[in-house]
N, C-alpha and C positions, 0 to 999 in steps of 0.2 A: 504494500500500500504506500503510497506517495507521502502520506504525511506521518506513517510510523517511524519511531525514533530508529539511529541509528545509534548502535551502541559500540563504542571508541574504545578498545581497553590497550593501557599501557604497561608495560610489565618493568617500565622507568620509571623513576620521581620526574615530574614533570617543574618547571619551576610557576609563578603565579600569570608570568606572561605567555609562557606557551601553554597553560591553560585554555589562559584566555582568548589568545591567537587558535588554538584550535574550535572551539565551543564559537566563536562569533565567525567561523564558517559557514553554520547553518543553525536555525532551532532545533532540526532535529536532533543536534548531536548529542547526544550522550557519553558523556567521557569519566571511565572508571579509571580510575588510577593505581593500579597494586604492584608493587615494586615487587620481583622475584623472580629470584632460579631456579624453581623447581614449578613444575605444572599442576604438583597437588598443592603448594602455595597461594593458588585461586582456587576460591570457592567455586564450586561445579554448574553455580544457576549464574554467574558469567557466562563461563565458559560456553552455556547453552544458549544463550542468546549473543555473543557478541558475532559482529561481522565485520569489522577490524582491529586489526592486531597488529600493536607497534612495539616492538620487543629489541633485542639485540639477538639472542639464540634459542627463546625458549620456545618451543613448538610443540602445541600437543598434538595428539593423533586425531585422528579427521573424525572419527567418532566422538571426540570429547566436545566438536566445535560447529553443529550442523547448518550451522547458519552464517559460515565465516566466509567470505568473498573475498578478502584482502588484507597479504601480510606486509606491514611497510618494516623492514628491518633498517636500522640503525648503525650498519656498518657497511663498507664496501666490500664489493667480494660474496656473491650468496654463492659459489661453485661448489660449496660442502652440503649446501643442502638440494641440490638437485635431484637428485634420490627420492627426499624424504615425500612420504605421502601426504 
């Protein structure tokens, strides 16, 4: 649906300006913030609705994320994760 949120999650601290540089992209957005290295680090009802993912490496498996369209990763170079599902 066109006007349902979109849900942002970052697995970086964000600081208050790129919050807010992200969030006044759209009203939709929804932007969760949970810093962490590990994937059970995020609570699972994330996990189930988010549809972008701004991380540096953490990936979970395509079952944990049914709703996820887009990983922006935070470093150059994705060739290691070319593989992953």
């Amino acid at each position: 649906m066109a006007d349902s949120p979109i849900l942002v999650l970052s697995t970086l601290e964000l600081s208050d300006a790129q919050r807010a540089k992200l969030t006044g992209l759209s009203e939709r957005i929804e932007l969760a913030v949970q810093p962490a290295n590990k994937v059970e680090e995020i609570p699972e009802d994330i996990w189930n609705t988010v549809e972008v993912l701004f991380t540096t490496s953490l990936l979970p498996d395509p079952e944990l994320v049914p709703h996820l369209k887009w990983i922006q990763l935070y470093s150059a170079g994705v060739n290691r994760y070319v593989d992953h599902p």
